[in-house]
C-alpha positions, 0 to 999 in steps of 0.5 A: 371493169365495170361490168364485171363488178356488176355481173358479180353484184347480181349473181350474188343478189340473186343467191341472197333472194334464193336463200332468203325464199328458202329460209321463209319457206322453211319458217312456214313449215316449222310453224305448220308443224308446230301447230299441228303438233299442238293439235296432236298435244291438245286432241291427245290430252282431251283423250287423257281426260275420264269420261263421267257417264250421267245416271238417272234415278232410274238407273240405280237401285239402293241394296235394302233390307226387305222382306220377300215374299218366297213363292212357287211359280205354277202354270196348268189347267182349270178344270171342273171339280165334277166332270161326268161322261155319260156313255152309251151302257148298251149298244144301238141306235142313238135316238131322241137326243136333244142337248146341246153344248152349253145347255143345262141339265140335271142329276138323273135327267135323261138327254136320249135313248138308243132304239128299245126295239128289240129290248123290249121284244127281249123282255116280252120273250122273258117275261113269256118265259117266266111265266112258262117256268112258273106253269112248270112249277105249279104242275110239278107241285101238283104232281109232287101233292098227289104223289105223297098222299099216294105214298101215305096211302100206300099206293106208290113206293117212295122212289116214286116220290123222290121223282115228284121232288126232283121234277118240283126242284127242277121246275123251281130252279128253272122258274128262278132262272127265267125270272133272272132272265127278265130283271137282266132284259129289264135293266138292258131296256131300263140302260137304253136311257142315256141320263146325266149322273150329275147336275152341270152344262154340256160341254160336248156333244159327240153323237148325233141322232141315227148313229149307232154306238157301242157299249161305253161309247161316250156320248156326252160330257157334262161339267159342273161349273160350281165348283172349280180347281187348277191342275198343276204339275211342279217339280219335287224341289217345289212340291216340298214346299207346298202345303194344304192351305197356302194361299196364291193367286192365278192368272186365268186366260180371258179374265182381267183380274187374278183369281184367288186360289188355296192349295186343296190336294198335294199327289201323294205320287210323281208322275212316272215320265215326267217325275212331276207332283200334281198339286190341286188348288181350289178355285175361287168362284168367278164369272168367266172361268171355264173348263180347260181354260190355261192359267199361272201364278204362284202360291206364297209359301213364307217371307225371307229378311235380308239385304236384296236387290231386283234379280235383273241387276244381277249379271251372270257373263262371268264365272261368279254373279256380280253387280255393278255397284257405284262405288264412292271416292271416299268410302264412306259408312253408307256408301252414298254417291260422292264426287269421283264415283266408278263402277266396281264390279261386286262378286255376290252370293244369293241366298234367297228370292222372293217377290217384292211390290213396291206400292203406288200401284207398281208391279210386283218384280223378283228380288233376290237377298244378296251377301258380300255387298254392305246396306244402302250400297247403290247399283245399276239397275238391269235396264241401264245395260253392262258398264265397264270397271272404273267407268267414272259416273255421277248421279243428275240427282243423289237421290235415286227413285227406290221402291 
């Protein structure tokens, strides 16, 4: 009786101790469970949170009033004002040439000749031939003497006369001919001298001595460096805005400072591929400039008023220009940055552009003039990139470095 009480003590022992482990190992997982759940809780509340996002003075800019200089972008090349070729006039053997490029020459200076061989032979064979004509007509003038004394003596009839009056006007009209023939060998032989037509330096030398050219084959080219202009092409929109003595200032390839230049001429024509206008403008002298040289700039043609702001802040990857303007918490009057502050994405209208310098030594950048924004709004500058609407942000300092 004993051992069967025993027996059943122990079976019921052991179920408690099983149900025990059981009930502990349950407790754990619930406890794990609850932990881990308020992790979840924590982590998805930290998620709930709006991230601020920190702006730098150099990543706003403050909507102005400001007046900016409108101006004409223009790109071409410098040229000489006087440009000559000097061209072979008659055809031959190119001899004593001597210039090179760069070296100076002046108005009338003669640079070479082609060989005067046979044009001096041409004027010696013309000269002879003058010379006969002239004998001609002094025979026929003798002739036509003697015959009217011998019709006013009744001698000869008058035909006859009329016969020594046609023989002296032949003989005239050929002498006139043949003096005619010499002026021209003359002037070939007088041609053979290559001059230079205006005073300048070589630019370029396309003959060398024992080449024969051709009538109007170039031989030389001399610029004139006194005086220089830029040839620019710019479209009809552009060119109505330029006029004769506006003002610019060009950037001339090889030169550290800008050149000052003034509109002198305005093509009065559109060119007919392009349907571009050439506009000239006079260079200011300058050590360095050279023809052909590429330069830019732009030429200032009036000053615009109004609220404006850098053209990069503006952004186009939507269907209206916008501006990403740092909307306040409470809308005050300035607008100014208070706690709380996102981003608005601000549709605006441009009216105008223009150049704007800061000062202090700072470049020069494009501004625009912007509508439906309010005076002394502040948006983000081009370089802090795109943020997206009702991003929370706050200023590290409020007062943003503005030009």
């Amino acid at each position: 009786m004993v051992t069967s009480t025993r027996k059943s003590w122990l079976k019921w022992a052991i179920w408690a101790t099983v149900a025990l482990a059981l009930l502990a190992g349950a407790g754990k997982a619930m406890k794990a469970r609850q932990a881990k759940q308020t992790l979840a809780d924590e982590a998805a509340a930290a998620l709930r949170v709006p991230t601020v996002f920190e702006l730098t003075p150099h990543d706003v800019v403050t909507v102005r009033n400001r007046s900016l200089v409108q101006v004409v972008d223009i790109a071409g090349t410098v040229r000489a004002v006087n440009t000559a070729a000097v061209k072979a006039k008659v055809a031959g053997e190119v001899q004593g040439l001597q210039v090179r490029e760069g070296d100076r020459v002046s108005a009338g200076q003669v640079l070479g000749r082609v060989d005067t061989t046979e044009f001096q032979a041409r004027v010696q064979q013309a000269d002879e031939q003058a010379q006969a004509a002239a004998a001609q007509v002094t025979i026929a003038q003798r002739a036509f003497s003697n015959n009217q004394a011998l019709v006013n003596q009744g001698f000869i009839s008058a035909t006859a006369l009329d016969t020594s009056a046609s023989n002296l006007a032949a003989a005239q009209a050929t002498h006139r001919a043949a003096v005619a023939a010499l002026d021209i060998a003359r002037k070939s032989l007088a041609d053979t001298a290559l001059r230079s037509p205006i005073a300048g330096q070589v630019s370029t030398r396309l003959v060398q001595n024992g080449e024969r050219v051709a009538v109007d084959a170039r031989v030389l080219e001399v610029v004139d460096l006194t005086a220089m202009e830029l040839e620019v092409a710019v479209t009809p929109a552009d060119a109505t805005q330029l006029k004769t003595g506006q003002t610019a200032q060009v950037d001339v390839e090889g030169l550290a400072a800008p050149v000052d230049a003034t509109v002198a001429r305005i093509s009065p024509a559109a060119q007919a591929a392009s349907r571009s206008v050439l506009v000239y403008l006079k260079l200011k002298p300058q050590p360095g400039l050279r023809h052909g040289l590429f330069a830019k700039g732009s030429v200032r043609t009036g000053v615009l008023n109004g609220l404006s702001a850098p053209a990069s802040s503006v952004r186009n990857d939507k269907p209206q220009p916008y501006v990403q303007w740092v909307k306040p918490a409470a809308d005050t009057a300035t607008g100014g940055p208070t706690p709380g502050s996102q981003i608005v994405h601000q549709t605006i209208k441009i009216t105008g552009q223009g150049n704007w310098t800061p000062g202090n030594g700072a470049q020069t950048e494009r501004y625009v003039i912007l509508d439906s924004i309010a005076d002394n709004s502040m948006i983000i500058s081009g370089t802090a990139g795109f943020m997206q609407e009702k991003t929370a942000v706050r200023l590290v300092n409020t007062a943003a470095k503005q030009p």
